[in-house]
Every structure is written in C-alpha cells, then in structure tokens.
C-alpha positions as CSV (number, residue, x, y, z in Angstrom):
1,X,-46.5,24.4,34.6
2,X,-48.7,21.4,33.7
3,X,-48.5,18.2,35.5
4,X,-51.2,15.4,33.6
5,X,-51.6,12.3,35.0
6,X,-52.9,8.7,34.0
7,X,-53.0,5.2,34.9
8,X,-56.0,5.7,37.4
9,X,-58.9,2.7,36.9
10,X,-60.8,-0.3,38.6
11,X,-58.8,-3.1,40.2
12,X,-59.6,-5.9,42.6
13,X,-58.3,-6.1,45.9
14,X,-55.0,-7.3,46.0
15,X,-54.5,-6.0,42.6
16,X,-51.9,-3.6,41.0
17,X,-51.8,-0.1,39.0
18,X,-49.2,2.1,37.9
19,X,-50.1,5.8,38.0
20,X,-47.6,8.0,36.0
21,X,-47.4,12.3,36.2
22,X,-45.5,13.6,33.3
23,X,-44.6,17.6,34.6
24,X,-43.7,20.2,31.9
25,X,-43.3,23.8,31.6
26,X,-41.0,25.5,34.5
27,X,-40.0,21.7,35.9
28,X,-36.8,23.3,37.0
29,X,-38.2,25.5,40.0
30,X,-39.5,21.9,41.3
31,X,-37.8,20.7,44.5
32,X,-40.4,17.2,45.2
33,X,-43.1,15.6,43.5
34,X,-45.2,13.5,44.6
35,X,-48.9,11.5,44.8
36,X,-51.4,13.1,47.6
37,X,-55.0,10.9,47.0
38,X,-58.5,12.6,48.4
39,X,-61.5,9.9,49.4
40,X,-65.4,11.0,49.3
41,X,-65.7,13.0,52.4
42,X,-62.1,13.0,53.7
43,X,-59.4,15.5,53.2
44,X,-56.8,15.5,50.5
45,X,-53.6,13.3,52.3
46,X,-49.7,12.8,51.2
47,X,-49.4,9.6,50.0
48,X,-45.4,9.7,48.8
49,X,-43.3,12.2,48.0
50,X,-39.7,12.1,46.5
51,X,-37.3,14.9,46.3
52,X,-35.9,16.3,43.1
53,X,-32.2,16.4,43.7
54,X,-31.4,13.7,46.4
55,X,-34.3,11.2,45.3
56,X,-35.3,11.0,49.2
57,X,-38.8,9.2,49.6
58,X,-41.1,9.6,52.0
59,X,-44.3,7.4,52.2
60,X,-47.7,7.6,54.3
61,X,-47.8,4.5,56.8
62,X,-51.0,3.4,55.2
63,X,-49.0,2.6,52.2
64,X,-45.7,1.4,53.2
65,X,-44.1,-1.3,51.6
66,X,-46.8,-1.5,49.1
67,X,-46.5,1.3,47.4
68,X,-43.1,2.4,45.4
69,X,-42.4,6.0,43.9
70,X,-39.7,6.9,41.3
71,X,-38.9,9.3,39.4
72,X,-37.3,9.9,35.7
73,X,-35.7,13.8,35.6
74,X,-34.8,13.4,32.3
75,X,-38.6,12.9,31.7
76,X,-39.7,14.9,33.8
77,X,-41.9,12.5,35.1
78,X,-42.9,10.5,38.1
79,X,-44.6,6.9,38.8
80,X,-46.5,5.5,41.5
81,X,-46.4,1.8,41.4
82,X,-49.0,0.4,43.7
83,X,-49.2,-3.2,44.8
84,X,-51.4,-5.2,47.0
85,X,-54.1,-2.3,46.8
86,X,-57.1,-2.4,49.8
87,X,-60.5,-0.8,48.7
88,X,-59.4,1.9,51.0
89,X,-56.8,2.9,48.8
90,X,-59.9,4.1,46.7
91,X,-59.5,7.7,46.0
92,X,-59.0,10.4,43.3
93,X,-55.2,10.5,43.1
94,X,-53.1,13.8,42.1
95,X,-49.8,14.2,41.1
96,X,-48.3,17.3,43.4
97,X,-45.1,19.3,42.1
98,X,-43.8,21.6,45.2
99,X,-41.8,25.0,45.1
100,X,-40.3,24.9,48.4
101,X,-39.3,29.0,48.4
102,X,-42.8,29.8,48.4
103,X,-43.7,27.2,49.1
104,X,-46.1,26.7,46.2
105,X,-47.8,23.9,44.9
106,X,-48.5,22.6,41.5
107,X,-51.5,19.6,41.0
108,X,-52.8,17.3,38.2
109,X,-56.3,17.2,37.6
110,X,-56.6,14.0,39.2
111,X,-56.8,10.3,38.6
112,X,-59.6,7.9,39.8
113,X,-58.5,4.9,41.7
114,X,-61.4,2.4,42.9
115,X,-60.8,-1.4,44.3
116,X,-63.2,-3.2,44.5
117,X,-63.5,-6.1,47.6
C-alpha cells in the first residue's frame, strides 16, 4: 500500500488549500481514510475522517465547518479542502488509510501546511 499526498504549501490567514491522497496497492482492505495533522511539539491528532462504504464523515471541532473531506473510490483517492485556514491549522498533514480488523493503519509521508498571520 502506498498513500502519496500533495497540495501542502504557505497560505495567509483566511486563505484556502486543497490537499489530495491518492492510495494504491491493496485499497480494497481499506474501511476509512482520512487527514490526521501533527504541530512542532504536539501529538499527531484526527483531523477528518470518512468511511469507505457509507461515506460517513467525521471532523475535529477545531475544523468544523471549515474544512470539507471527500472521497473519489473509483480513484482511489481522497481530498481535504480547507477554507478559512488559522495559523494554528499549521502542521505536517498525513493522509491515514485504516484496516479496521486489525486495526492497522496506513500513512503518507506527510504534507507541510504553514499560515501565516
């Protein structure tokens, strides 16, 4: 499994970026993607989540109503759209790919994500 990210980048406060995880390899065992983001100093945290079959979304309150996931299964590939970003959206961003039998967990290598006041 491979999941590569990209649309990581500077923006201004109040700005918007589109972040995109294209998954391949054993994408079938996948139940829920999603974006998890990790700041200098704090721990890695769930930022949205959507599931594989239904297309249920979940979303970290920090982020609510700003932030939109979807997903493409054809593609194999999922998108964060964010909107409105706060310079303490600034973090390295990783797509996630979850097993929920195990469970185990599949992550990108990580997209940088920096707004600037």
């Amino acid at each position: 499994v491979q999941l590569v990210e990209s649309g990581g980048g500077l923006v201004q406060a109040g700005g918007s970026l589109r972040l995109s995880c294209a998954a391949s390899g054993s994408t079938f065992s996948f139940d829920a993607m999603g974006w998890y983001r990790q700041a200098p100093g704090k721990q890695r945290e769930s930022v949205a989540v959507i599931t594989i079959g239904a297309g249920r979304k979940s979303y970290a309150d920090s982020v609510k109503g700003r932030f939109t996931i979807s997903r493409d299964n054809v593609k194999n590939t999922i998108v964060l759209q964010m909107n409105s970003l706060k310079p303490e959206d600034t973090a390295v961003y990783y797509c996630n790919a979850r097993v929920w039998a195990g469970p185990y967990d599949y992550w990108g290598q990580g997209t940088q994500v920096t707004v600037s006041s």
